[in-house]
C-alpha positions, 0 to 999 in steps of 0.5 A: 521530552518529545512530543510523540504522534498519537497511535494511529497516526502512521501508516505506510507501504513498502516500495521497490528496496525502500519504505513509504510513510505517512503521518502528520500531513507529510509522506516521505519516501526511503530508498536503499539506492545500488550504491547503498545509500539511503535517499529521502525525500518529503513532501507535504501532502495533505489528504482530501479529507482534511480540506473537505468535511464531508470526507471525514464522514464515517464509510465515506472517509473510507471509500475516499481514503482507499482511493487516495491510498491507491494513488500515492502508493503508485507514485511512490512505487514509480519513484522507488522504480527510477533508482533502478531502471535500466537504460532504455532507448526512447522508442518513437511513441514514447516522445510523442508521447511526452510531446502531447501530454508534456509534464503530465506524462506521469500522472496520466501513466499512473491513473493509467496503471490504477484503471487496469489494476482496478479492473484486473483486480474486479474481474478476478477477485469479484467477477470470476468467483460470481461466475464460478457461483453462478456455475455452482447454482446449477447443484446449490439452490440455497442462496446463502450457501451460494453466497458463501461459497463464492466468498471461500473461492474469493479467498483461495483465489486471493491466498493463490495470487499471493503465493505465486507473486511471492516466488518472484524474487523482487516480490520477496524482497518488497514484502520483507520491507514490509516487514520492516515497516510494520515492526518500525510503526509497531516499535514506535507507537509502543514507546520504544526508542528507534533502534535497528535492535529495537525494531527487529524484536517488534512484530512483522504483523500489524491491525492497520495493514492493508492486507488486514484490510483486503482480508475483511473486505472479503469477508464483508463482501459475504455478508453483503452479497447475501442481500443480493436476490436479483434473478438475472444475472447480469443485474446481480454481476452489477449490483455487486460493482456498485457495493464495491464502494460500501464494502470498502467504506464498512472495512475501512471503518473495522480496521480503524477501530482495530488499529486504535483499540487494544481490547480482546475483541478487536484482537480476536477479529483482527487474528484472521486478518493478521495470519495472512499478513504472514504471506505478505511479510518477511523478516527483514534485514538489518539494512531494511530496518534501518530504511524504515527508521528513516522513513518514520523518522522524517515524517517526525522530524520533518524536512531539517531531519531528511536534508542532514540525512541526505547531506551527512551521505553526500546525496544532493549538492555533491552529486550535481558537482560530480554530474556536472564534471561528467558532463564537461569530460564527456564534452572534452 
């Protein structure tokens, strides 16, 4: 009987028509390409708290995990991206550009990408609702009430953002595969063969997913501004960077406990977090699942599995053949 991964193991994201995975010190990559095959790729990758022991440290593990998450899933989604580019003429900058920076060109645009994601992200969930707090301190005198307002405006503001990015059609897509990651991992670690019939009767909602997680950081990040009673204000807007970190080490350890548990308590504090998942995940389509069966598939089964994937589908050495022969027409 197959060796199965222990609950907890798999984790993912959804990319631009495709499904990340992760489990086992391997991540693999599926994308539905426009000529409808599925391309996949895996690589080795082990995380920074498995060559380190003091990054297993509960809360820290969390910081450090939450910021390895931010960077794969970028380079996933820049990989997912190049199935669909559309052909650009190479402006001046950009081979400059690549003439200075030579092979690191992508990883200097993705930790580019990451800093304004991260600042994006600070200023509007964290700064914006302190401000309209401290614009509201003017009426509200009461500390704690202030602190619980600004969390409530930190919400509505998150639950807007999603709301308008979903309306954007490529948006919607992506978070049906999401969908379909969730069901794929849920069908898995409940024993259930994978199957697209089987997948598709699983839940779309799931403890471990990052939405969860952005949902408690939030709510914790009441409770942990409540202890903020710094009286200038640009002390209080700092202090609030600096818990950044705590925050998502305390939310980090939440859901790793929920995801393992089945108890009622967990599934009870889990509800809220899993009710917004149901903005960021759709019911997906037969095809979407059957790219999520294959991402899951080639984090199990390992690099023998994704090259008879990649081969029974022509991908790889007949399509160095076919570029080569256009190359030779082209030169005729």
């Amino acid at each position: 009987m197959e060796e199965r991964l222990p609950k907890g193991t798999l984790g993912g994201q959804a990319v631009m028509e495709g499904v990340m995975m992760r489990g086992k010190g391997l991540c693999s990559v599926a994308v539905r390409r426009p000529d409808n095959k599925i391309e996949v790729s895996l690589e080795k990758r082990e995380g920074f708290g498995e060559r380190h022991s003091f990054a297993k440290i509960p809360f820290i593990r969390g910081i450090i995990n939450f910021a390895e998450s931010l960077v794969v899933g970028m380079k996933t989604l820049s990989y997912s991206s190049t199935f669909y580019e559309e052909d650009e003429e190479e402006t001046k900058a950009d081979k400059l550009f690549k003439e200075l920076f030579k092979e690191k060109v992508e990883d200097i645009e993705i930790g580019f990408t990451i800093l304004i994601s991260v600042v994006l992200a600070v200023a509007l969930f964290m700064l914006l609702p302190a401000g309209i707090a401290e614009f509201l301190s003017k009426w509200v005198k009461n500390h704690y009430l202030l602190a619980l307002f600004e969390g409530i405006i930190r919400l509505i503001i998150f639950i807007v953002y999603v709301l308008l990015i979903s309306r954007m059609e490529d948006i919607k897509r992506t978070f049906m595969y999401h969908g379909a990651e969730h069901k794929t991992i849920n069908c898995y670690e409940s024993g259930d063969e994978l199957t697209p019939g089987n997948v598709a009767l699983h839940s779309r909602y799931h403890k471990r997913c990052g939405t969860s997680f952005m949902f408690i950081v939030m709510i914790i990040s009441i409770l942990v501004f409540m202890f903020i009673t710094a009286e200038q204000m640009w002390l209080r807007f700092l202090l609030r960077l600096l818990l950044i970190p705590v925050i998502a080490g305390i939310s980090y350890e939440f859901i790793r406990l929920a995801g393992r548990s089945d108890s009622a308590f967990f599934n009870i504090l889990s509800k809220p977090g899993m009710w917004v998942q149901n903005l960021t995940t759709k019911e997906p389509d037969e095809e979407m699942i059957q790219v999520a069966i294959v991402s899951v598939e080639a984090v199990i089964y390992g690099k023998e599995y994704v090259d008879a994937v990649n081969e029974a589908q022509g991908i790889g050495v007949n399509e160095e053949a076919e570029a080569e022969i256009e190359d030779l027409d082209e030169e005729d």
